[in-house]
C-alpha positions in Angstrom: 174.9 7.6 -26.2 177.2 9.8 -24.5 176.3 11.3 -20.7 175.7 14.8 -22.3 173.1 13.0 -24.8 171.8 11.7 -21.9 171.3 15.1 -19.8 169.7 16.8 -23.0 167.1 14.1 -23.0 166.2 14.5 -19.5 166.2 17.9 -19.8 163.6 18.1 -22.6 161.8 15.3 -20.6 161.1 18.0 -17.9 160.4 20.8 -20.3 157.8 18.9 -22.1 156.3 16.2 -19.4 156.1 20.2 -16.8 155.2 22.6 -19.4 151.7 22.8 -18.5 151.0 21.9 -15.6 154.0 25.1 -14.7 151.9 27.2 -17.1 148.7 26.6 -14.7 150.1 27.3 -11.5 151.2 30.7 -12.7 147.8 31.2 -14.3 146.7 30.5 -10.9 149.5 32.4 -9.1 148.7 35.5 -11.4 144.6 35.0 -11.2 144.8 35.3 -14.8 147.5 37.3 -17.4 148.3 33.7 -19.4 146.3 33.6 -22.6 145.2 30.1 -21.8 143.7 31.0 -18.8 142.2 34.0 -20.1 140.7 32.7 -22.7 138.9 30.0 -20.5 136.9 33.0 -18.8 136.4 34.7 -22.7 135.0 31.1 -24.0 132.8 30.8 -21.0 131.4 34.1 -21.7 131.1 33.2 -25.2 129.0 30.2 -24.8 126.6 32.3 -22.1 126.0 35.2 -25.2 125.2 32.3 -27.6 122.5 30.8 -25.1 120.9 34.1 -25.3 120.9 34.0 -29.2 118.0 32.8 -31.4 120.5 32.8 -34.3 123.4 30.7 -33.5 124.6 30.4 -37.6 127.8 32.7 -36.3 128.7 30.5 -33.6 129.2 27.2 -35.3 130.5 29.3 -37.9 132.9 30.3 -35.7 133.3 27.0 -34.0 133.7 25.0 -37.6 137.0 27.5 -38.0 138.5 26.0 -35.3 137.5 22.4 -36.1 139.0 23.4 -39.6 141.8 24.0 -38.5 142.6 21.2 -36.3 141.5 19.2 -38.9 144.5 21.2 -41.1 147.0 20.6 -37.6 146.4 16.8 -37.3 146.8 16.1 -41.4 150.2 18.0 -41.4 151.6 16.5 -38.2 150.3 12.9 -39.9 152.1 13.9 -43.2 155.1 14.8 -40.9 155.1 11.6 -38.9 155.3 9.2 -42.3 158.4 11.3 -43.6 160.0 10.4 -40.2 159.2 6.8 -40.1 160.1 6.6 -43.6 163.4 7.9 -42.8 163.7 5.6 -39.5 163.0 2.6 -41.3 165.5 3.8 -44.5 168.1 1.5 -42.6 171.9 1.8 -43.1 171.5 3.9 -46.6 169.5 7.0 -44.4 172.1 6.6 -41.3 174.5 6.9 -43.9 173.6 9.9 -46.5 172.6 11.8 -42.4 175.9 11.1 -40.7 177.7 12.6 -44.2 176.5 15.7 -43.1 179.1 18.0 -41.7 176.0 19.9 -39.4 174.7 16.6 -38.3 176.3 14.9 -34.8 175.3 11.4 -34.6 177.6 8.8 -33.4 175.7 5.3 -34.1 173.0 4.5 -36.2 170.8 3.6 -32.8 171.9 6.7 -31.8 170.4 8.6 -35.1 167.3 6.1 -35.0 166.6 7.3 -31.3 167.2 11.1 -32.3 164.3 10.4 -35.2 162.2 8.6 -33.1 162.2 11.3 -30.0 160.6 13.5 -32.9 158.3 10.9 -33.9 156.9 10.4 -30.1 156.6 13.9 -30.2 154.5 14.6 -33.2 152.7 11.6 -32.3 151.5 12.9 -28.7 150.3 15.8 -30.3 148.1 14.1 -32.8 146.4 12.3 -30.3 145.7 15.9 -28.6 144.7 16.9 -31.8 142.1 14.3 -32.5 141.0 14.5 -29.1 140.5 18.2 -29.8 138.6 17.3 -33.1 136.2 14.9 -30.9 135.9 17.4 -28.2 134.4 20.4 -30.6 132.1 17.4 -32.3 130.3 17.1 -28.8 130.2 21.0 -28.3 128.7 21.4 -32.1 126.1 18.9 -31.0 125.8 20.6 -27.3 125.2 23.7 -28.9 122.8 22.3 -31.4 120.8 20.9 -28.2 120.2 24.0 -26.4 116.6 25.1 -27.2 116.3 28.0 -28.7 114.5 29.8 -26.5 116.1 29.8 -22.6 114.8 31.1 -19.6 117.0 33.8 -18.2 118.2 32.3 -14.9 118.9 29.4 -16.7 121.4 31.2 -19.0 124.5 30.8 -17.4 123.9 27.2 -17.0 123.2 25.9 -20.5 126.7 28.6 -21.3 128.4 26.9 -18.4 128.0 23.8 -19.4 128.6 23.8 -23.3 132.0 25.8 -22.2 132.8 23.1 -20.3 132.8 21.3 -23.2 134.5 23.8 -25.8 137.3 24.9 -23.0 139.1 21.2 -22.6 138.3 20.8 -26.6 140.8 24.0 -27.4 143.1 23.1 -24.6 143.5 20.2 -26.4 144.1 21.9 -29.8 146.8 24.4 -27.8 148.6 21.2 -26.6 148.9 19.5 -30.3 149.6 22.9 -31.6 152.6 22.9 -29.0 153.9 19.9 -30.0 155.6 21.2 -33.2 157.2 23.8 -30.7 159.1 20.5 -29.1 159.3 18.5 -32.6 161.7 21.2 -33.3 163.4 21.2 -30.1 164.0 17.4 -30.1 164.8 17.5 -34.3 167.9 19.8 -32.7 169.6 16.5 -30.9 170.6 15.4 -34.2 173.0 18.6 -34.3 174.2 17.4 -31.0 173.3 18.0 -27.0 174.1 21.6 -26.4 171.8 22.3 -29.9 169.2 20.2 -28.9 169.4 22.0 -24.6 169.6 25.3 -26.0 166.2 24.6 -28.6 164.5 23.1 -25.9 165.4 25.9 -23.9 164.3 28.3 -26.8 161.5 26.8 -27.1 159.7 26.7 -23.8 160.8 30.9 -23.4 158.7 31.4 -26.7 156.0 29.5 -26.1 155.8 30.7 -22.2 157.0 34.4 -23.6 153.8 34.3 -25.9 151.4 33.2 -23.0 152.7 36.1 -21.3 154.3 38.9 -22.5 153.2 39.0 -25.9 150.9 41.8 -27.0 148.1 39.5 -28.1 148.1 38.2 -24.3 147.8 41.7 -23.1 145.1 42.4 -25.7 143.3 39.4 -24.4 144.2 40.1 -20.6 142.1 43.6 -21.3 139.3 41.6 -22.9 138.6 39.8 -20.1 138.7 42.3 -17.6 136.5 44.7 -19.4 134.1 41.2 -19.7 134.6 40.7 -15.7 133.2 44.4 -15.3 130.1 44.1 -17.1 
């Protein structure tokens, strides 16, 4: 591995180890404007509204689209992390039929086998997030199930409180597994050398912290929870 292979690692290292805890301190910096953070205030408001239902069917129909789809998340990146091993473990026929490639740099097989397997660690952080997510919105579907049906107004915001508490970490979770596909990408780059694999990394964190953002779905959502923070 040569010192430039090296640098590239550690730089997507930072990236991906100081993503989020970066993206909350400008969440906290701005008081808000970052779609995760808004969204944590939109949830919570969510919850409260569906303490004050009788008829919560829309809710956990709601709630079962997002279990759906990190159900649909967590089976791709699993499909995606037996291609990889499967390649890894092809030995010196894969190395081989890769390094023929005139857009592939790899200088060693244990360099190639340490390219693959930076994108397996990858996928395989976010499907831990992802099941974790999964687990999470199981406990808010039963949280939610719990509350009675009828609830004293001053007790409200409690019941909501809590069950957000809940749903919020549960969706952070599913953002993080989601985001590990952004750095899959990033770290599948190495194998057309350093500079590819710096300038994807680098491409990738601008996107993802572009969209959080800057995008115009996090100003729609900015607006949403201000015009929830006024009534």
């Amino acid at each position: 591995m040569q010192p430039m292979d090296v640098a590239a690692l550690a730089f997507f290292a930072l990236c991906w180890l100081f993503y989020e805890p970066l993206l909350k301190a400008l969440g906290k910096r701005r008081g808000g404007g970052l779609i995760n953070t808004d969204l944590t205030v939109i949830r919570t408001a969510w919850m409260r509204n569906m303490v004050g239902r009788e008829n919560r069917f829309m809710d956990g129909q709601l709630l079962g689209q997002a279990l759906n789809s990190s159900s649909f998340f967590a089976s791709s990146n699993l499909i995606l992390i037996a291609a990889i091993a499967s390649a890894m473990f092809g030995g010196e026929r894969t190395f081989r039929s890769a390094s023929s490639l005139v857009v592939i740099q790899t200088s060693s097989r244990l360099l190639f086998e340490a390219q693959l397997s930076l994108v397996l660690i990858t996928l395989a952080r976010g499907l831990l997030d992802l099941i974790w997510a999964i687990r999470q919105m199981n406990y808010t579907i039963a949280a939610i199930g719990a509350v009675p049906v009828r609830v004293e107004d001053e007790k409200r915001h409690v019941f909501g409180d809590i069950v957000a508490r809940l749903l919020n970490p549960a969706l952070s979770s599913f953002n993080a597994g989601v985001r590990a596909y952004y750095f899959a990408l990033a770290a599948a780059a190495w194998l057309f050398g350093p500079l590819a694999f710096i300038a994807a990394t680098a491409g990738a964190v601008s996107l993802l912290v572009w969209r959080q953002r800057r995008s115009p779905a996090a100003g729609a959502i900015a607006d949403l929870r201000r015009l929830l923070a006024d009534t």
